[in-house]
N, C-alpha and C positions, 0 to 999 in steps of 0.2 A: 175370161177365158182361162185367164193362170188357175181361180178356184175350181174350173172343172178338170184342167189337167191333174191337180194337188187333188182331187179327188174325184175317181172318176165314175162312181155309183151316185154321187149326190142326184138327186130332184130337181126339177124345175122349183118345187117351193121353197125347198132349202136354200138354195141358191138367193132365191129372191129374198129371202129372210138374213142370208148373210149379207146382205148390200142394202137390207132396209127399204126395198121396194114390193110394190105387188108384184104378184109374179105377172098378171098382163102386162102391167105397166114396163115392167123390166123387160120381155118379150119383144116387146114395140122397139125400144131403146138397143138393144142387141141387135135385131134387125136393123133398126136405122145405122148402127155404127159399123156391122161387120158384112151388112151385105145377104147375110144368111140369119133363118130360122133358128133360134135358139133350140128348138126341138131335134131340129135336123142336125145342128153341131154336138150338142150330147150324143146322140146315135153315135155319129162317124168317130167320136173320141171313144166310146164304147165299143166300137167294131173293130178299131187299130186296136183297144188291148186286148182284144180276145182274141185278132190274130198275131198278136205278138205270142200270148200266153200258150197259145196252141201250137204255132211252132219251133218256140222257145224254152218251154217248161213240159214238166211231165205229168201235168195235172189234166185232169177226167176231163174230157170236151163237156158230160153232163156236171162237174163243178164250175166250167167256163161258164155255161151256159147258164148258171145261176146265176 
């Protein structure tokens, strides 16, 4: 969780490559310990920073949205 916070564009596969796992296999193992979709938790950490970004900063919704 800390490496998707530390960065919050990374990948499922990156991710799964910095912890030396597959990524299904890491997937399973994220589910089993937190509860929640790995897929589902990158989303909602991606969505808190674009509405930080958007109502915090003065950058483009279409640079957000990149």
């Amino acid at each position: 969780m800390e490496l998707i916070k530390d960065n919050k564009t990374i990948s499922r596969e990156e991710l799964a490559e910095q912890v030396f796992l597959s990524p299904d296999y890491m997937a399973k193992v994220f589910k089993r310990e937190t509860g929640k979709k790995l897929i589902d938790y990158l989303s909602e950490v991606k969505l808190e920073e674009a509405k930080y970004r958007l109502s915090k900063t003065n950058e483009s919704s279409s640079n957000i949205a990149s």
